[in-house]
TORGUPA-285331 format. One line per field, with one value per residue (C-alpha): residue in one letter; x, z, y. Coordinates in Angstrom, 3 decimals, padded with zeros to 6 digits. Each point is the difference from the previous one (the first is absolute). Layout:
r = c(A	...)
u = c(X	...)
w = c(Z	...)
v = c(Y	...)
END
This chain:
r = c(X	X	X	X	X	X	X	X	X	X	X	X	X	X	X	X	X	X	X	X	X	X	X	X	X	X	X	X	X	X	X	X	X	X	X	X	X	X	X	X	X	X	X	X	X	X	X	X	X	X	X	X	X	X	X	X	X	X	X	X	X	X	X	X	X	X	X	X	X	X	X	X	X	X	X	X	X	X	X	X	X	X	X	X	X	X	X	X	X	X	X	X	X	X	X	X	X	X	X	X	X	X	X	X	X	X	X	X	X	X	X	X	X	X	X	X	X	X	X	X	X	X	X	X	X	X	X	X	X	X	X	X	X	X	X	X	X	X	X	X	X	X	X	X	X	X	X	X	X	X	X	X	X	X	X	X	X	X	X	X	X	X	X	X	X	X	X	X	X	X	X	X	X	X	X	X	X	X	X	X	X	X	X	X	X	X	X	X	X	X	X	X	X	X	X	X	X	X	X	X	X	X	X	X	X	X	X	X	X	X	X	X	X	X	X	X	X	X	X	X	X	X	X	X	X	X	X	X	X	X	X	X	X	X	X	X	X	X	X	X	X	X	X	X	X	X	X	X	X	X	X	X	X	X	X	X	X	X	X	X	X	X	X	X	X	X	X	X	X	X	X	X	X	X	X	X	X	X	X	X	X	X	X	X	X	X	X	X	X	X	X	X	X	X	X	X	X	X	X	X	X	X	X	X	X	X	X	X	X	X	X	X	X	X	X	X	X	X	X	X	X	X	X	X	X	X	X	X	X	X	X	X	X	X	X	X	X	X	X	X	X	X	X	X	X	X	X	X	X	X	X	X	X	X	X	X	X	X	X	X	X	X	X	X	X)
u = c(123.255	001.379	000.801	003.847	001.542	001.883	002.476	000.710	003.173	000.828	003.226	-001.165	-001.484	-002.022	-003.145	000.046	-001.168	002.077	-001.607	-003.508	000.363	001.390	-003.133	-002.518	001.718	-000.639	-003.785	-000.145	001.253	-001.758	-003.553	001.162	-000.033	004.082	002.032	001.502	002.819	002.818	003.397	000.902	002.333	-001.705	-000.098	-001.526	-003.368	-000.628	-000.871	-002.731	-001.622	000.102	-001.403	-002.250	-001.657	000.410	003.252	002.557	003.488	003.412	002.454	004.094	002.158	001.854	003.059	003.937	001.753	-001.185	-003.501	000.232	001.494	-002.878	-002.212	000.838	-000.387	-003.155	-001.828	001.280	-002.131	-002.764	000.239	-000.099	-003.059	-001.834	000.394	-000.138	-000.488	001.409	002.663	-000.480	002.970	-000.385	003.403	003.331	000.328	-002.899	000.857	003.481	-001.475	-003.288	002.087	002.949	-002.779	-001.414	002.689	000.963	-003.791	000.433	-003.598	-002.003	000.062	001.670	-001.480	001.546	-002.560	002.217	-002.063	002.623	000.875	004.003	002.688	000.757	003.914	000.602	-002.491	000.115	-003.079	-001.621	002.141	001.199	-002.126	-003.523	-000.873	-002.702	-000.272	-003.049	-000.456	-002.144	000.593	001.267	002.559	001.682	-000.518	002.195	002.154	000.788	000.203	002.466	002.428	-000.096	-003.230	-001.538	-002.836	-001.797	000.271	-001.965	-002.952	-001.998	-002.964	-001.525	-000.747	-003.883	-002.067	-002.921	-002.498	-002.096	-003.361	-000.992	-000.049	-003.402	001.719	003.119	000.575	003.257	-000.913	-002.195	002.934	002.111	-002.484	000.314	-003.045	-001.775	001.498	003.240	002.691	002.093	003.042	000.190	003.565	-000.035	003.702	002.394	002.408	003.453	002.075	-000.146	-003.972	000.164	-001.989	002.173	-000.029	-004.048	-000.155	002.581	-002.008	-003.622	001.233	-000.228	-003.055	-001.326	001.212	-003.436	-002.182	-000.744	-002.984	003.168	001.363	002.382	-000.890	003.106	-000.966	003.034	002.565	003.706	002.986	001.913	-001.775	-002.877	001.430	001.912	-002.900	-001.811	002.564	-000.173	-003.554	000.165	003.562	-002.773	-002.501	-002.599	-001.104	-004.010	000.465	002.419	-001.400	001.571	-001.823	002.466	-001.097	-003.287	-002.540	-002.258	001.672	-002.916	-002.327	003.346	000.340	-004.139	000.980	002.100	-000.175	002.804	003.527	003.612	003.030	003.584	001.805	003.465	000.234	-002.684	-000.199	-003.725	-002.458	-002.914	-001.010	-000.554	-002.255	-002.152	-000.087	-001.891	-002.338	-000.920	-001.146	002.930	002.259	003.542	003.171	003.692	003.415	001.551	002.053	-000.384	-002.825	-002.608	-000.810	-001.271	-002.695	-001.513	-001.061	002.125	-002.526	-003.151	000.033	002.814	002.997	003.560	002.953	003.464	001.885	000.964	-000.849	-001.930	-000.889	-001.916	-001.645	-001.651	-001.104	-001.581	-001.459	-001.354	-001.603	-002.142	-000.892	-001.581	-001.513	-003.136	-001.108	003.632	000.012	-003.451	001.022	003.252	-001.171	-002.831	002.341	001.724	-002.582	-001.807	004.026	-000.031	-002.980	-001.702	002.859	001.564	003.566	001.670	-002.795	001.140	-001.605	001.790	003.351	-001.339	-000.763	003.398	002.367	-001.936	000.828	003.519	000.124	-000.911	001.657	003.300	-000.641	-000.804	003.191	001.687	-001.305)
w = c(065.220	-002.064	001.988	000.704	-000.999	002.962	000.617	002.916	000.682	003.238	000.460	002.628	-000.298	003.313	001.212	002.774	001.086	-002.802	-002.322	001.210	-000.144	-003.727	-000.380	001.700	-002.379	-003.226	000.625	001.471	-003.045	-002.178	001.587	-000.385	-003.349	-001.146	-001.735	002.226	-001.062	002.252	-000.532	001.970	000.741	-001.901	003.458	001.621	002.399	-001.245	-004.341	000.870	002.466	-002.638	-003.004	002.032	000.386	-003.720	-000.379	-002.112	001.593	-002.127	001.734	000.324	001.836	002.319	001.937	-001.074	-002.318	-003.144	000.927	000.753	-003.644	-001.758	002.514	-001.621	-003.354	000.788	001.651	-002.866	-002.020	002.175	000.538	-003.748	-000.331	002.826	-000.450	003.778	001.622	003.754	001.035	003.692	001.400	003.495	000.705	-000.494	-002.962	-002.023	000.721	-001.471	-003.259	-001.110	001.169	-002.370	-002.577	000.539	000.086	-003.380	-001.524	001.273	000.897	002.040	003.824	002.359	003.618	002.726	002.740	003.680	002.093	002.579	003.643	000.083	-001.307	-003.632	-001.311	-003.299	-000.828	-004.141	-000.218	002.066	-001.634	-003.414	-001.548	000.698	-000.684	003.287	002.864	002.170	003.486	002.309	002.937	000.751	002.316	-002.990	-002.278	002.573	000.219	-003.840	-000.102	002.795	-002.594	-003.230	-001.490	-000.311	001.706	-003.034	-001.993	003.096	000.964	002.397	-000.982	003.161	-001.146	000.131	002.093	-001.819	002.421	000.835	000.805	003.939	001.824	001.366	002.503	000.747	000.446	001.728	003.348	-000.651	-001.457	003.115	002.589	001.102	001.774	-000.856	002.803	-000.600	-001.419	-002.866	-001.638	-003.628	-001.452	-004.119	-001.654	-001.662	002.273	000.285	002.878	-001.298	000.628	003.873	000.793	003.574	000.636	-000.118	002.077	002.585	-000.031	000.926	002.369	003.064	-000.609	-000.876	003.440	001.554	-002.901	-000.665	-002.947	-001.630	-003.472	-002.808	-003.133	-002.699	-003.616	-002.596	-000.703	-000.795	001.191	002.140	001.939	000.089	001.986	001.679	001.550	000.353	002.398	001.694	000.955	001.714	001.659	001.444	000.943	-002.298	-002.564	001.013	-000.387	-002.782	-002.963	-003.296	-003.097	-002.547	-003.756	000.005	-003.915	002.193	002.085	000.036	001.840	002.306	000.491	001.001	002.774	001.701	002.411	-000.921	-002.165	000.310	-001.850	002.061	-003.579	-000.125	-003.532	-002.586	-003.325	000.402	002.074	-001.855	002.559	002.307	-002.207	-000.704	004.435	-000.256	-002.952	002.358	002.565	002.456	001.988	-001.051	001.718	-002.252	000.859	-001.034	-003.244	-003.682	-001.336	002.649	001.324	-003.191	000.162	002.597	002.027	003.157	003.172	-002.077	-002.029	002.336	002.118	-001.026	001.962	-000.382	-001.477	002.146	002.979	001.415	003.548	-002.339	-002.149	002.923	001.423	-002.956	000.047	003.056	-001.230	-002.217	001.427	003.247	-001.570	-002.274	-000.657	-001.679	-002.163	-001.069	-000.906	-001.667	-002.061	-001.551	-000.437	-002.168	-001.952	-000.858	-001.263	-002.142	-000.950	-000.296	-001.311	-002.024	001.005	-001.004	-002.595	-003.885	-001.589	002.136	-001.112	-003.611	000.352	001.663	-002.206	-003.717	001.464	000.807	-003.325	-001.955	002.040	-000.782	-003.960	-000.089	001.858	-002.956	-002.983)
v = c(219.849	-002.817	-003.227	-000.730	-002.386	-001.676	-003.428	-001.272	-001.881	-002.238	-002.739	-001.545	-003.511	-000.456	001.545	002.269	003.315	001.946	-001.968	000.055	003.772	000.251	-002.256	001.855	003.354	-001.676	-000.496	003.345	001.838	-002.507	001.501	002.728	-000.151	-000.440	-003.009	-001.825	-002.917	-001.853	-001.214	-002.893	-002.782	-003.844	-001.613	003.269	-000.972	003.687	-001.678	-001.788	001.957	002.731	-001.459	-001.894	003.730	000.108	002.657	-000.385	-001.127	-000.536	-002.601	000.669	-001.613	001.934	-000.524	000.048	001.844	-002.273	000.202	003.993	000.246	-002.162	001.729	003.843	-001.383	-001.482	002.903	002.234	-001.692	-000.785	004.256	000.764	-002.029	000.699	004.392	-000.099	003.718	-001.662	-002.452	-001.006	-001.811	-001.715	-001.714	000.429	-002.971	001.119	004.092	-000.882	-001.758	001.794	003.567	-001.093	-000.196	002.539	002.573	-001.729	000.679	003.381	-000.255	-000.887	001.698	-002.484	-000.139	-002.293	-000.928	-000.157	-002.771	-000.962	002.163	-001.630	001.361	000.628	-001.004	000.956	003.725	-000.631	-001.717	003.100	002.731	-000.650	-002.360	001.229	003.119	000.148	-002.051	-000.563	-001.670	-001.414	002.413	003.515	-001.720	-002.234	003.131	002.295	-002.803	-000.333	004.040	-000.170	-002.794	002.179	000.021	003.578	001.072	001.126	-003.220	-002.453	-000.269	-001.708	-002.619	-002.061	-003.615	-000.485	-002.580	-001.820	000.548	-003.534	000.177	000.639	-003.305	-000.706	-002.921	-000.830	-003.525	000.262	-000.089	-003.653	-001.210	000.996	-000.469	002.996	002.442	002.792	002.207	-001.719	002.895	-000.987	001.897	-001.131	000.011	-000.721	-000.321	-002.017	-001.838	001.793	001.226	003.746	-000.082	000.275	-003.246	-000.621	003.626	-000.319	-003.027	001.221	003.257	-001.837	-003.392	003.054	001.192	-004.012	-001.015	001.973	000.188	-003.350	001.187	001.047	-001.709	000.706	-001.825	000.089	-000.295	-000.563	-002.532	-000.461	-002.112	-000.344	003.308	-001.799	-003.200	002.553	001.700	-002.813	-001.369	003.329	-000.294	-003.816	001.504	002.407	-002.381	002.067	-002.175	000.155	003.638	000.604	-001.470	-000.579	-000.080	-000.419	001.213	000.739	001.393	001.102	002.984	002.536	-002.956	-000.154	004.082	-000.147	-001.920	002.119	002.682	001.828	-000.064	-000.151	-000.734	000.859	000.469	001.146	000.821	000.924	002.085	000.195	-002.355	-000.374	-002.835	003.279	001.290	-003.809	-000.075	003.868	-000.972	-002.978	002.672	-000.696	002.652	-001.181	000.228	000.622	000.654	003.955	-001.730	-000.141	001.688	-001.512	003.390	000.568	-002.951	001.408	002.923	000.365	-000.143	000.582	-003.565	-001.326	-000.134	000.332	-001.063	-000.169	-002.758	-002.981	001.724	-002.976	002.239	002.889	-002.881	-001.798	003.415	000.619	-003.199	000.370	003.281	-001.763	-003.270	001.845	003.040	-001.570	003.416	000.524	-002.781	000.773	003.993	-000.798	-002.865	002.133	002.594	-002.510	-001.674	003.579	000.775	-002.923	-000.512	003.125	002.448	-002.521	000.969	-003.271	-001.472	-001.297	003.685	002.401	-002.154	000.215	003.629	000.624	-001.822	001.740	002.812	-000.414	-001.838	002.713	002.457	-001.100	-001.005	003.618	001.180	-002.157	001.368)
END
C-alpha cells in the first residue's frame, strides 16, 4: 500500500506524557514505513526533540485571536504543500487552527487525539472540526460518545510503552540501604494532589507499624505536592521508611528494585506507568477510575480497588506484601502481557492507528 502522508499538530509548549506519546507515534508510523511531519508552537520542547530524530516540523505560534488568524493562513499553506492524507490534532488550540484549515482545503481527514480523563467544556473541537476522534482509553472514548460525538466516528488507540531492556541489577536498594528480604512498594508519578500519594501512605503506615522490612520508595516530582508530602512523612515519623526520590532518568533500574507497585490515582485517561511497573515483572495495585482497568488484568496481573477508599487499598496491600507466591504469579502474568503479547508496544499502535487511518479516508471518499 502506498505510505500516508500524515502531520501532526500539538499547542502545547512543555514536555509531558501527551507529548512523549505523540512522540513515541511519529517514530512508530515512521517504521512503519509512512511520512510523518509536526506542527508546533517556536518555543515548543516538542521542535527540537523532533528534528533532532531528523523529521520535519513547521513552527506557528498559537494562542489569541491574532495568532489563530495568522495560524489558519499559515497551515493552509503549509497543507497545500505538504498533500497530507492525515491531520492529527491533540489540543484544543492547535484542533481549532489546523481543523479551520483543513475544512477550508476540503482535504485532508482531520483526526483529534483525546489524551485527558477530566471533563471536556466546549465539544467543537471533538464534533465539528475533526472529522474522527481517537483516544487513549475506552473509558475517555465512552465519555466523549456520551457529550455528542458518535460512536462510529471514535476510536480507541492505547499509547505504547518503549520497552527497556531487562535489568540485570537493580541498584536501588544499595542506594537506599535497604536488604535483600527487605519488601519495597515502588510508587513512580508526577507530583499532584489528584495522583493519590497521601491516600498510599495513609493506606501502608498500618501495615509499616509491624512489618518493619516494609518501605515505600516515591519516584516523581512537582511543587508544592511534593513539599506537601514530604511534610506528611516527618508528621509521621517515617522518613527511614518512606523515601523520596524526586526525578529520577533511570526509572526501569528503580521499578527492578521493587517488589511490587502502586499508584492510589484519582483521575487518569490511561496509566501507562501501570503498564512500565508489569514490564518490570511487578504485580501492581490501581484504583477502579479512568481507564486503569484497562492497563492491567484485574486479579491475574493485579489488584484493583476503589478510589480513595484507603481501608480496601491497605487490604490489598497487605495481600501482596505477605503472599510471595502472589507477587511472584501476578508479576509474570504481567511481564509475559507486556512483553510477550505486545499489547501496549510502538507496532501494535502503528498497526492500530493505519488501520483506523485508512478506515476512515475510505469512509470519505
Amino acid at each position: 500500500m502506498q505510505p500516508l502522508r500524515i502531520l501532526h499538530t500539538e499547542a502545547a509548549v512543555a514536555f509531558g506524557g501527551q507529548e512523549h506519546r505523540i512522540f513515541k507515534e511519529l517514530h512508530a508510523m515512521r517504521d512503519r514505513g509512512h511520512q510523518l511531519e509536526a506542527v508546533c508552537q517556536p518555543q515548543a520542547q516538542l521542535v527540537a526533540r523532533l528534528r533532532d530524530d531528523g523529521f520535519v516540523v513547521h513552527t506557528i505560534p498559537m494562542g489569541g485571536t491574532k495568532n489563530f488568524i495568522k495560524g489558519v493562513v499559515a497551515m493552509r499553506g503549509i497543507l497545500r504543500r505538504g498533500n497530507y492524507d492525515v491531520i492529527n490534532t491533540h489540543s484544543r488550540i492547535d484542533t481549532l487552527i489546523a481543523g479551520t484549515a483543513g475544512r477550508l482545503n476540503g482535504k485532508p481527514l482531520i483526526v483529534r487525539t483525546r489524551h485527558l480523563a477530566n471533563k471536556v467544556g466546549s465539544m467543537l473541537s471533538y464534533t465539528w472540526l475533526p472529522h474522527r476522534v481517537t483516544t487513549v482509553s475506552d473509558y475517555v472514548r465512552r465519555y466523549l460518545i456520551s457529550r455528542g460525538v458518535p460512536e462510529m466516528r471514535i476510536a480507541t488507540i492505547y499509547s505504547p510503552i518503549v520497552l527497556p531492556p531487562p535489568v540485570e541489577r537493580s541498584t536501588l536498594r544499595d542506594e537506599l540501604g535497604l536488604a535483600s528480604d527487605d519488601i519495597v512498594v515502588g510508587c513512580v508519578a508526577v507530583m499532584r494532589a489528584k495522583k493519590g500519594h497521601r491516600d498510599l501512605i495513609d493506606a501502608l503506615a498500618p501495615l509499616m507499624a509491624d512489618r518493619p522490612q516494609l518501605h515505600l520508595v516515591l519516584v516523581g516530582s512537582g511543587s508544592p505536592t511534593f513539599e506537601q508530602v514530604q511534610a506528611y512523612v516527618a508528621q509521621l515519623g517515617l522518613q527511614s521508611r518512606i523515601h523520596m526520590l524526586g526525578t529520577r532518568r533511570d526509572v526501569p533500574n528503580l521499578l527492578a528494585g521493587c517488589d511490587l507497585f502502586a499508584l492510589a490515582t484519582e483521575q487518569e485517561a490511561s496509566g501507562t506507568v501501570y503498564v512500565e511497573a508489569q514490564a518490570a515483572g511487578l504485580p501492581v495495585i490501581g484504583t477502579r477510575v479512568g481507564g486503569v482497568a484497562e492497563m492491567m488484568r484485574e486479579d491475574l496481573t493485579g489488584l484493583l480497588v476503589p478510589v480513595k477508599d484507603v481501608a480496601a487499598l491497605t487490604a490489598a496491600l497487605q495481600r501482596l506484601i505477605d503472599d510471595p507466591g502472589l507477587r511472584h504469579r501476578m508479576g509474570q502474568a504481567g511481564n509475559r502481557m507486556v512483553r510477550e503479547e505486545g499489547v501496549f508496544s510502538p507496532e501494535r499502535l502503528a498497526e492500530r492507528t493505519e488501520s483506523v487511518y485508512r478506515k476512515w479516508i475510505g469512509e470519505r471518499q
